[in-house]
N, CA, C and O atoms as a printed pandas DataFrame, in Angstrom:
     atom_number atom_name residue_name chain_id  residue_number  x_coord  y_coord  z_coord
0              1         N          UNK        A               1  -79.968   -1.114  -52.275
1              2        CA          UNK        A               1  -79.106   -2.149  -51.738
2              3         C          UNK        A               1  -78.974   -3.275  -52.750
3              4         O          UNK        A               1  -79.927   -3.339  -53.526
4              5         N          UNK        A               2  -77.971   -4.220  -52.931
5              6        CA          UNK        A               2  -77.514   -4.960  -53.355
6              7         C          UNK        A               2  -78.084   -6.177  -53.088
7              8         O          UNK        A               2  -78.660   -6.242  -52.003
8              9         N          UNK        A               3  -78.086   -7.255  -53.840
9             10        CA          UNK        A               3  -78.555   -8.518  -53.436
10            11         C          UNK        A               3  -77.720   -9.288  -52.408
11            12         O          UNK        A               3  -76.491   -9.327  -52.368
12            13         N          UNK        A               4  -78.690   -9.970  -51.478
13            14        CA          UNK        A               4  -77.258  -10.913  -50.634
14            15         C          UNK        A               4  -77.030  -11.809  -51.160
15            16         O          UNK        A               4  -75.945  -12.083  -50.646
16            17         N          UNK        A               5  -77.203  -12.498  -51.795
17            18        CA          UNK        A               5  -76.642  -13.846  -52.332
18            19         C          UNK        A               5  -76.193  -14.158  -53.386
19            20         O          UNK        A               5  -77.096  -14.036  -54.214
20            21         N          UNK        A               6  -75.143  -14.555  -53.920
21            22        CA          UNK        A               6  -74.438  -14.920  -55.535
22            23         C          UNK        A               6  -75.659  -15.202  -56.249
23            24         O          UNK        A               6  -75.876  -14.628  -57.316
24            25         N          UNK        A               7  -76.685  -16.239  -55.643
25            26        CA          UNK        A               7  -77.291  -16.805  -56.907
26            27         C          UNK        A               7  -78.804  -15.670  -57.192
27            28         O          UNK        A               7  -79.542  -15.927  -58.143
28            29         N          UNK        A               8  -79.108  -14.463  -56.267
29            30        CA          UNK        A               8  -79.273  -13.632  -56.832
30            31         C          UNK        A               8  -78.795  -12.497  -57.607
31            32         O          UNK        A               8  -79.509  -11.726  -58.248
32            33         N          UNK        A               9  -77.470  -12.454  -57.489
33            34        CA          UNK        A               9  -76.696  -11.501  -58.085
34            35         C          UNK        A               9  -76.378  -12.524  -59.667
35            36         O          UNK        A               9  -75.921  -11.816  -60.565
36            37         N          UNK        A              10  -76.488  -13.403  -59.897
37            38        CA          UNK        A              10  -76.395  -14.006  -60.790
38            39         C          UNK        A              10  -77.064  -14.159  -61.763
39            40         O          UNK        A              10  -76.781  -14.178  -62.960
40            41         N          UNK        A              11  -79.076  -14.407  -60.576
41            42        CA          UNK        A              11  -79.814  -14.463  -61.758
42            43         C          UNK        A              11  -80.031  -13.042  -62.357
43            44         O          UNK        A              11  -80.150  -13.001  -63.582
44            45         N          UNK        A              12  -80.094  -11.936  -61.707
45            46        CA          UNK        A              12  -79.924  -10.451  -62.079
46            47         C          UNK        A              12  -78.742  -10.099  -63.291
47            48         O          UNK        A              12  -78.906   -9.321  -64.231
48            49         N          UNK        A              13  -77.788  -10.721  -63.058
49            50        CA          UNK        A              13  -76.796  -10.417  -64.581
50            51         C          UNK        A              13  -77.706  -11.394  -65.808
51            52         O          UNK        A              13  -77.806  -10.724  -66.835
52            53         N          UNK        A              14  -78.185  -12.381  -65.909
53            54        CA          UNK        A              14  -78.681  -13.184  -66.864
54            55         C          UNK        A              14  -80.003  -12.078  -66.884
55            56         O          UNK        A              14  -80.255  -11.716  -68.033
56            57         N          UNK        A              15  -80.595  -11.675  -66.186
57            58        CA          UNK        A              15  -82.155  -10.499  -66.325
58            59         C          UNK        A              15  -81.499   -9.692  -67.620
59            60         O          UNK        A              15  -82.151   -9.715  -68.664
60            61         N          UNK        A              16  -79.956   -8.823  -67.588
61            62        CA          UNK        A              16  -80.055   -7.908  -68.419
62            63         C          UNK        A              16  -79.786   -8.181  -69.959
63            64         O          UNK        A              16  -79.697   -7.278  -70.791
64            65         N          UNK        A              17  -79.648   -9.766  -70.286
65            66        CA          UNK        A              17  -79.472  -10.471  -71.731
66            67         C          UNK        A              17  -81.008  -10.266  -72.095
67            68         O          UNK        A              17  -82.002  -10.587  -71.444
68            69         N          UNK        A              18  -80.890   -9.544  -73.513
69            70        CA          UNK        A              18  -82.191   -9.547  -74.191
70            71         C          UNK        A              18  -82.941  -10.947  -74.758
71            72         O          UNK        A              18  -84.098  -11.168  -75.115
72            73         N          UNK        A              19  -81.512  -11.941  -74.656
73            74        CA          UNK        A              19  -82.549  -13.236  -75.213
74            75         C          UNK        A              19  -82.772  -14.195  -74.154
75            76         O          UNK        A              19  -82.846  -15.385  -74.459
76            77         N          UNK        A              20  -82.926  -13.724  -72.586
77            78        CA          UNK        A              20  -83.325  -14.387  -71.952
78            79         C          UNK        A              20  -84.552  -13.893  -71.290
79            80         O          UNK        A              20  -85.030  -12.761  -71.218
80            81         N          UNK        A              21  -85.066  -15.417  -70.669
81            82        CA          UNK        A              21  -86.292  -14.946  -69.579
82            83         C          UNK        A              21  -85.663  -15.500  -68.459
83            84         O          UNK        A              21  -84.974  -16.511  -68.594
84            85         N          UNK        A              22  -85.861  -14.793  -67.019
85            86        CA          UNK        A              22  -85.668  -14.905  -66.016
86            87         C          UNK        A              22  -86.626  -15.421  -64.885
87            88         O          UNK        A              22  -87.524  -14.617  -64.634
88            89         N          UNK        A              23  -86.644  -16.463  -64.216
89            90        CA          UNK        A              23  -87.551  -16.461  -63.359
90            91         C          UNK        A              23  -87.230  -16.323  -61.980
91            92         O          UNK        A              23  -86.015  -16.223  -61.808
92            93         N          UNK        A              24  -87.930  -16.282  -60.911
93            94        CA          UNK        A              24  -87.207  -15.991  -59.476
94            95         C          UNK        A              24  -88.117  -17.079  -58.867
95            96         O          UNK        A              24  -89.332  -17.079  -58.670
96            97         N          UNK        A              25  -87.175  -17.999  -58.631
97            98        CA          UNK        A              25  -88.053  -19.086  -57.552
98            99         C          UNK        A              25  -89.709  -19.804  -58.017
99           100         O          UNK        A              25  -90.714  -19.884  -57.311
100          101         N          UNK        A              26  -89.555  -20.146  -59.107
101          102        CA          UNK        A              26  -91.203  -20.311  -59.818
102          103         C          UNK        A              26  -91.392  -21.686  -59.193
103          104         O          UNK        A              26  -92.068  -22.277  -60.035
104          105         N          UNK        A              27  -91.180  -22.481  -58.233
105          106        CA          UNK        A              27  -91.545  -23.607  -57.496
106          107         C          UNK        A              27  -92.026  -22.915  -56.125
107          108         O          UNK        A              27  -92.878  -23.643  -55.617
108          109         N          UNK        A              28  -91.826  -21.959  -55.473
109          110        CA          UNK        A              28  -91.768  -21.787  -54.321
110          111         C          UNK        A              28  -93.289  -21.954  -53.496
111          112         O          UNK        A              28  -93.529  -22.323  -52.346
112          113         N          UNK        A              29  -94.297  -21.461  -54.743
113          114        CA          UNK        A              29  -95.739  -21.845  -54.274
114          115         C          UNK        A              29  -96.322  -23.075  -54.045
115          116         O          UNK        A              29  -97.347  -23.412  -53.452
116          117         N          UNK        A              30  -95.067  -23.951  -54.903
117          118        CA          UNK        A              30  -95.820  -25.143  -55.029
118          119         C          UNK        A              30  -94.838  -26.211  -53.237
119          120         O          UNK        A              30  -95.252  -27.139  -52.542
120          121         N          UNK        A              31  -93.778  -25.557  -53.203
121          122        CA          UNK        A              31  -93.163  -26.449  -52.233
122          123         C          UNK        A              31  -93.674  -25.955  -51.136
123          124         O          UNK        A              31  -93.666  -26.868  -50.310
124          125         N          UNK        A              32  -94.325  -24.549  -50.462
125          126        CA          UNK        A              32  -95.127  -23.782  -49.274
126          127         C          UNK        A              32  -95.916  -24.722  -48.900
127          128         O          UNK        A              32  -95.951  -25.320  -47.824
128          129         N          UNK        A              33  -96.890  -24.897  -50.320
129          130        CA          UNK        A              33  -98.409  -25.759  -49.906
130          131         C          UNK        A              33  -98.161  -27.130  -49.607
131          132         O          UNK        A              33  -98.848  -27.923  -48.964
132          133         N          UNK        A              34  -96.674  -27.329  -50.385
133          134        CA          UNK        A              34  -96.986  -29.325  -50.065
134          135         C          UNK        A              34  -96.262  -29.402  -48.542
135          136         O          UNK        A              34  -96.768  -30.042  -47.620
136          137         N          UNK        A              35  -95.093  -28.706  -48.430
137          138        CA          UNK        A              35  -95.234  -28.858  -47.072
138          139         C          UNK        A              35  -95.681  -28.187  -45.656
139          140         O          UNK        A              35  -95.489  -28.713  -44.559
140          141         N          UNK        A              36  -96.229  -27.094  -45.848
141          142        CA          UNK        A              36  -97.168  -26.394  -45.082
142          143         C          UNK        A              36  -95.950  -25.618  -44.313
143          144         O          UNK        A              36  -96.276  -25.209  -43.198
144          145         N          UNK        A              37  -95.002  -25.425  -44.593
145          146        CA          UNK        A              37  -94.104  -24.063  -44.157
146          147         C          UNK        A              37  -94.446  -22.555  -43.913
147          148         O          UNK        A              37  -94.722  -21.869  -44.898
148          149         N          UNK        A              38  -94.445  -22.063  -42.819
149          150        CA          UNK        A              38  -94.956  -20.589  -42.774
150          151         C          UNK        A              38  -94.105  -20.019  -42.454
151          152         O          UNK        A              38  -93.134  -20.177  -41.714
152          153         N          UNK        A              39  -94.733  -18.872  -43.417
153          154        CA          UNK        A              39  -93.255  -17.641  -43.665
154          155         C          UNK        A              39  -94.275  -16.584  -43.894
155          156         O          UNK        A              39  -95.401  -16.834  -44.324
156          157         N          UNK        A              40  -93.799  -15.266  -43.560
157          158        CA          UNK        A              40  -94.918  -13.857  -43.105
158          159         C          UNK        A              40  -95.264  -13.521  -44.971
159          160         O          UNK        A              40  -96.044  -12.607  -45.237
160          161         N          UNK        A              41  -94.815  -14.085  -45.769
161          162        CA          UNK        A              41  -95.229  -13.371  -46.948
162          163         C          UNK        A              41  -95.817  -14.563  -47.300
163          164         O          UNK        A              41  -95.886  -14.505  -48.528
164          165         N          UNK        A              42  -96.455  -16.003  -46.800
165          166        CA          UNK        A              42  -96.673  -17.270  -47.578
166          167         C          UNK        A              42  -97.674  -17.158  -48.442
167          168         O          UNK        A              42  -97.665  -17.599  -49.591
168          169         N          UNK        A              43  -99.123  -16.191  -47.573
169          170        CA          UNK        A              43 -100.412  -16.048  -48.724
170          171         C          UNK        A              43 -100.045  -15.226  -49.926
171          172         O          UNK        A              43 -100.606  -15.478  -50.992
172          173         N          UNK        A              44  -99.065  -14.170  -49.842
173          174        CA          UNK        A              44  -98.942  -14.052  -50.748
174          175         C          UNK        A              44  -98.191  -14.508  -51.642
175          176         O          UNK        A              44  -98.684  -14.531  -52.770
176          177         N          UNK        A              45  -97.058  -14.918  -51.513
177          178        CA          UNK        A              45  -96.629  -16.335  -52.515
178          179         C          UNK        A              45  -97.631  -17.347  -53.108
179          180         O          UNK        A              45  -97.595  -17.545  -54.323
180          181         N          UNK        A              46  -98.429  -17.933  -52.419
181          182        CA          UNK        A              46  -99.932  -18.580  -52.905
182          183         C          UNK        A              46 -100.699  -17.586  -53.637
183          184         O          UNK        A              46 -101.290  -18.160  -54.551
184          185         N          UNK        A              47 -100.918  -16.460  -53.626
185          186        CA          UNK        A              47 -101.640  -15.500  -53.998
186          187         C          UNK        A              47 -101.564  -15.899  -55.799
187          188         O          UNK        A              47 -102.369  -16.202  -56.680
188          189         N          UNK        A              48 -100.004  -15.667  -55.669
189          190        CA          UNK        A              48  -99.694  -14.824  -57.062
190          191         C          UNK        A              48  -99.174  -15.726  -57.803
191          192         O          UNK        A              48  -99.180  -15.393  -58.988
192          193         N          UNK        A              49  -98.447  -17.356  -57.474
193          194        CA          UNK        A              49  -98.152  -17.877  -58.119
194          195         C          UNK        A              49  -98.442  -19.472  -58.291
195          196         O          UNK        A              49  -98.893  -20.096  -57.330
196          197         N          UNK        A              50  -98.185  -20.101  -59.491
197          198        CA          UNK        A              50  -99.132  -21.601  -59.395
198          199         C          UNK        A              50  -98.376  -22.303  -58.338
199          200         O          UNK        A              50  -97.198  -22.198  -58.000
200          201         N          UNK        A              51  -99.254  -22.980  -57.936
201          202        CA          UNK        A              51  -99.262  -24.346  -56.736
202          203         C          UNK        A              51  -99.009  -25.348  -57.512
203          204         O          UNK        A              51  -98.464  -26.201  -56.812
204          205         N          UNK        A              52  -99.118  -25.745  -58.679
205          206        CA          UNK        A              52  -98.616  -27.205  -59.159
206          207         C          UNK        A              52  -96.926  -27.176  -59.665
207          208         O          UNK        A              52  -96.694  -26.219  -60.403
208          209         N          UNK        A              53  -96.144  -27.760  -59.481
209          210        CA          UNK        A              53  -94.949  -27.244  -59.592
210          211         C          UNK        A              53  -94.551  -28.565  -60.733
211          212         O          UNK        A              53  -93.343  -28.677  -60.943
212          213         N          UNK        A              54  -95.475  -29.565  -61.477
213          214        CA          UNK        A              54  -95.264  -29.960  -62.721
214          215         C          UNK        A              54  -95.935  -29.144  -63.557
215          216         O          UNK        A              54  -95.319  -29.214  -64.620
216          217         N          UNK        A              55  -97.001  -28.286  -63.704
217          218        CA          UNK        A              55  -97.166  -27.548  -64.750
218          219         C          UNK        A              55  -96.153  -26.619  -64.572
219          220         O          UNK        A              55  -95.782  -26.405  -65.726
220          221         N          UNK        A              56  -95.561  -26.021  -63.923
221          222        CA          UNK        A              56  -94.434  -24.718  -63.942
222          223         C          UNK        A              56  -93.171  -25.200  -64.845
223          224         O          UNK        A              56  -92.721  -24.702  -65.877
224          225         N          UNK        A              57  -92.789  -26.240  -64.170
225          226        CA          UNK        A              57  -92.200  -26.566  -65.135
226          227         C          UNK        A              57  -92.243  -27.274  -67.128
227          228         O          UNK        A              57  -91.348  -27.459  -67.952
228          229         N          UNK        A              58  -93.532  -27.438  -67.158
229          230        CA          UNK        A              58  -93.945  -27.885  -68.209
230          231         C          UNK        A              58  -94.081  -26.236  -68.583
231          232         O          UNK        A              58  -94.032  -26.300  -69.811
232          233         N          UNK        A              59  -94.140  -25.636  -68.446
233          234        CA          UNK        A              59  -94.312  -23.946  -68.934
234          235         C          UNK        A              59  -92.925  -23.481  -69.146
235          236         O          UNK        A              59  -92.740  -22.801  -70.155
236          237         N          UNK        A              60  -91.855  -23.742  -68.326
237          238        CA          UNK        A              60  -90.973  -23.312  -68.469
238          239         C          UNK        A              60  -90.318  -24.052  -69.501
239          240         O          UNK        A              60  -89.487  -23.357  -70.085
240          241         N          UNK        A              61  -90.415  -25.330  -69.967
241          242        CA          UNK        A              61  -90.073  -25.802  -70.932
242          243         C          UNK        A              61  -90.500  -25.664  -72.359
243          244         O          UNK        A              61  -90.021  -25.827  -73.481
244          245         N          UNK        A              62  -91.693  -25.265  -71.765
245          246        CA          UNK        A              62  -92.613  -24.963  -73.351
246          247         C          UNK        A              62  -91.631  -24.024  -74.120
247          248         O          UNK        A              62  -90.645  -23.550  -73.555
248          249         N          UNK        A              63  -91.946  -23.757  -75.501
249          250        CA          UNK        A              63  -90.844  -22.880  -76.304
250          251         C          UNK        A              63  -91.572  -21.333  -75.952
251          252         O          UNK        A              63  -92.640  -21.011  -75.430
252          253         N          UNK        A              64  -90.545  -20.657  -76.457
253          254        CA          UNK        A              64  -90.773  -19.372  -76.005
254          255         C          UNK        A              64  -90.040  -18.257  -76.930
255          256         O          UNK        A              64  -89.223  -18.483  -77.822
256          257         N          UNK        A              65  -90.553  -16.940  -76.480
257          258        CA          UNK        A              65  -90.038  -16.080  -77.604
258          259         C          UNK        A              65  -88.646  -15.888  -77.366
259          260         O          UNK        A              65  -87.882  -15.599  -78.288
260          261         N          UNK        A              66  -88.332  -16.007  -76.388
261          262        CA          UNK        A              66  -86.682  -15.855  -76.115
262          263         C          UNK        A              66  -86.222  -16.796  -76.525
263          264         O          UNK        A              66  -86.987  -17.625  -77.016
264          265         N          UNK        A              67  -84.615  -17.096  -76.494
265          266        CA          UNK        A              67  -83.849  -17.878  -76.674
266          267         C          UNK        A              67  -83.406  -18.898  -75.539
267          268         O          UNK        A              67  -83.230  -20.099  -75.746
268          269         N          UNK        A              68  -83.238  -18.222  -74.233
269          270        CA          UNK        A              68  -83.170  -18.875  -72.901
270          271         C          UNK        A              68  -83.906  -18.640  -71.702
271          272         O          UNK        A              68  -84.516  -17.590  -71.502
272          273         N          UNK        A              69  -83.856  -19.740  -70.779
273          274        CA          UNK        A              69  -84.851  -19.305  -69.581
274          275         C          UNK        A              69  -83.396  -19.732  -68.889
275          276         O          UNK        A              69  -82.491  -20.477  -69.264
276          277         N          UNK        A              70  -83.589  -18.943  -67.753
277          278        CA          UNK        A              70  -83.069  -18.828  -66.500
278          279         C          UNK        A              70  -83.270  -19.125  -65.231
279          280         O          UNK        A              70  -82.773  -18.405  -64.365
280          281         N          UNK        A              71  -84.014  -20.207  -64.908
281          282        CA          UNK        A              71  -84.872  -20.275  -63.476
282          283         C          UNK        A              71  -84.149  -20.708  -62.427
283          284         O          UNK        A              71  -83.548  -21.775  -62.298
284          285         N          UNK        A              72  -84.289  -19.477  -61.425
285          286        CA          UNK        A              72  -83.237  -19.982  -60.225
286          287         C          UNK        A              72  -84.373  -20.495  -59.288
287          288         O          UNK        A              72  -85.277  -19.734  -58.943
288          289         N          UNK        A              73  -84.309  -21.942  -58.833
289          290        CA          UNK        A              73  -84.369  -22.868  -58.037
290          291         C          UNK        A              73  -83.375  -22.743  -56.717
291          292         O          UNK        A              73  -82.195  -22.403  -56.645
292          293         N          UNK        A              74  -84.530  -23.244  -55.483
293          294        CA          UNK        A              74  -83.930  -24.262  -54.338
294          295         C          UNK        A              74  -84.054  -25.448  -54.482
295          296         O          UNK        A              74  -84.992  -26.106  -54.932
296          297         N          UNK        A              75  -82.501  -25.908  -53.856
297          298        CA          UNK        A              75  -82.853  -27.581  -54.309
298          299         C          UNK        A              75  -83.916  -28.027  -53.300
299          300         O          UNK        A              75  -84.350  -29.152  -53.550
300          301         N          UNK        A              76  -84.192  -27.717  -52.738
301          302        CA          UNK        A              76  -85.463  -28.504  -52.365
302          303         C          UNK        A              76  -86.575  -28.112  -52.240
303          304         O          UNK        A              76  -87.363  -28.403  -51.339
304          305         N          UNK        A              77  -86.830  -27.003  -53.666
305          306        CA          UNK        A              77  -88.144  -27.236  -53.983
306          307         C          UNK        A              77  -88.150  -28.290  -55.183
307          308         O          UNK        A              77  -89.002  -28.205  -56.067
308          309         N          UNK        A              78  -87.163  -29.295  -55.185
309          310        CA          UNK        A              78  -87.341  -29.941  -56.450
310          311         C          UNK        A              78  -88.842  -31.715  -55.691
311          312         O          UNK        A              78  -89.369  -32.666  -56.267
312          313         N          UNK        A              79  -88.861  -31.311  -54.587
313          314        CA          UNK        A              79  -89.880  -31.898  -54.038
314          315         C          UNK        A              79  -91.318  -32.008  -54.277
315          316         O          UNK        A              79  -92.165  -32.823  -53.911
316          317         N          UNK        A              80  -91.350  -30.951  -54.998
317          318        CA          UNK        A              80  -92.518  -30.393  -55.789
318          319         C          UNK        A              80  -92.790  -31.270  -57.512
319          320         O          UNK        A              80  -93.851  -31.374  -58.128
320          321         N          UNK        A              81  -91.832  -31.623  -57.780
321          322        CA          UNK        A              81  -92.072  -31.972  -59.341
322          323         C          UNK        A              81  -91.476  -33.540  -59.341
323          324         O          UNK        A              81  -90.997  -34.047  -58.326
324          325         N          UNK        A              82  -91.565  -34.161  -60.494
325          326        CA          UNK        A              82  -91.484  -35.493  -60.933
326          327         C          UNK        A              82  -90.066  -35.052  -61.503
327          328         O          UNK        A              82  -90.002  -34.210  -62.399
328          329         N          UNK        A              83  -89.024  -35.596  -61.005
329          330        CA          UNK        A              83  -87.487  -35.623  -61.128
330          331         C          UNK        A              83  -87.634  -35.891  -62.714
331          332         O          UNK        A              83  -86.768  -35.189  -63.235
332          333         N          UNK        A              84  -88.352  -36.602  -63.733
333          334        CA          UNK        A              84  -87.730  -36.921  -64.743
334          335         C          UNK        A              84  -87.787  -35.308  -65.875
335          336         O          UNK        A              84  -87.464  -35.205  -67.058
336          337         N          UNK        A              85  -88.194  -34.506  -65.148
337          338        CA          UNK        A              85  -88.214  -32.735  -65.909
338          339         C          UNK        A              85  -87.366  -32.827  -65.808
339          340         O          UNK        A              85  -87.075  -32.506  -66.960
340          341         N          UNK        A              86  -86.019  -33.117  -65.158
341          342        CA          UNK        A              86  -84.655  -32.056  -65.308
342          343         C          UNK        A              86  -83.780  -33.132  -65.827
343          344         O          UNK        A              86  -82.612  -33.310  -65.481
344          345         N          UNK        A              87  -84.634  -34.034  -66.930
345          346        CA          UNK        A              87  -83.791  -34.970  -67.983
346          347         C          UNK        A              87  -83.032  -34.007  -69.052
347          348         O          UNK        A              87  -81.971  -34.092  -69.670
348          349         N          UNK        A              88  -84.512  -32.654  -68.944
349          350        CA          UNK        A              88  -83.873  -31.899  -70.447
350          351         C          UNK        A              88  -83.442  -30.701  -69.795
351          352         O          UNK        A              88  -83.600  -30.272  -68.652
352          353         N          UNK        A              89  -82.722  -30.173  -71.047
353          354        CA          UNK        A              89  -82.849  -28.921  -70.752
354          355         C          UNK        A              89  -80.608  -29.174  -70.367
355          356         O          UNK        A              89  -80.041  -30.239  -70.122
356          357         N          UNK        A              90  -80.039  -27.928  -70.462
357          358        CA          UNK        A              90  -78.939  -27.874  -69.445
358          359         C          UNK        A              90  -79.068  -26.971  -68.179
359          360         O          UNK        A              90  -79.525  -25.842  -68.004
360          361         N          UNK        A              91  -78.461  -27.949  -67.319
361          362        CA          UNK        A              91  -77.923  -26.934  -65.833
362          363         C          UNK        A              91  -77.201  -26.494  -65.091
363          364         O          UNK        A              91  -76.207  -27.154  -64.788
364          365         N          UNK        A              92  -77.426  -25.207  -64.514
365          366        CA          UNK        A              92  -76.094  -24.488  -63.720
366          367         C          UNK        A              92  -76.191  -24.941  -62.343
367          368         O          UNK        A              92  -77.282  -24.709  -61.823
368          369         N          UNK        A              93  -75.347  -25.513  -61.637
369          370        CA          UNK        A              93  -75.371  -25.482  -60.755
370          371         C          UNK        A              93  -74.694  -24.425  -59.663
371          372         O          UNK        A              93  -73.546  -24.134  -60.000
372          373         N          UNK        A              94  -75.079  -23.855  -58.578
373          374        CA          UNK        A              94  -74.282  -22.842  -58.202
374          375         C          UNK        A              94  -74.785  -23.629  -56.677
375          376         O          UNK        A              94  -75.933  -23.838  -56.285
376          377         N          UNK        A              95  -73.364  -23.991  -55.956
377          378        CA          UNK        A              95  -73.088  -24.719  -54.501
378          379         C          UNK        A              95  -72.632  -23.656  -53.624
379          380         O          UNK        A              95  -71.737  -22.840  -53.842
380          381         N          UNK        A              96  -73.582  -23.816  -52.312
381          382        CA          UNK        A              96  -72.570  -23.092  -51.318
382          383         C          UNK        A              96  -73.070  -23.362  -49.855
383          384         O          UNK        A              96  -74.160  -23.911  -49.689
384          385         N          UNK        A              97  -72.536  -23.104  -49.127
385          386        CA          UNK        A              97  -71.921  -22.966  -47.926
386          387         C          UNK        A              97  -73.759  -22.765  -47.536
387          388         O          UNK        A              97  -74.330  -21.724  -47.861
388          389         N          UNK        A              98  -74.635  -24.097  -46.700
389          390        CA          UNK        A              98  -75.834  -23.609  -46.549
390          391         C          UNK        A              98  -75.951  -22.632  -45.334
391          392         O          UNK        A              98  -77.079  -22.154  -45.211
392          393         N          UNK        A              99  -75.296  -22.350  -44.679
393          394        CA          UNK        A              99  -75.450  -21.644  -43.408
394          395         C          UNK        A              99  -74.530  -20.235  -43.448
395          396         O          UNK        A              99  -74.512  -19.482  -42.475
């Protein structure tokens, strides 16, 4: 099956560029724990990925062997980090219809 949503079908076309890295939601551990949201897969989201969502992004900024990163974000896991990270860097925004 196909992805449901543009901005997964999106980050999946940027997956098959060899000079990118892709990430899928790399805040999501950190926005679970700060606001205590439960969802049937949450321990494992905590499991597997970091809880601080300023080092994630300090990682994702760090240089790297690729040429680009790709990280698809919810805007509101930007609750998780110190707003002045997304000074650098350029961004895509992709808007839609929340419901």
């Amino acid at each position: 099956s196909g992805p449901r949503c543009c901005s997964t079908s999106l980050m999946y076309a940027f997956a098959q560029r060899a000079d990118t890295d892709v990430l899928d939601e790399p805040l999501y551990a950190a926005y679970l724990l700060r606001t205590g949201h439960d969802r049937p897969y949450r321990q494992q989201v905590l499991d597997t990925m970091s809880h601080d969502g300023d080092q994630v992004m300090r990682e994702i900024s760090a240089p790297r062997a690729k040429r680009y990163v790709f990280a698809k974000h919810i805007a509101k896991f930007k609750i998780c980090v110190d707003n002045d990270v997304f000074k650098s860097g350029r961004h895509l925004l992709l808007v839609r219809e929340p419901y």
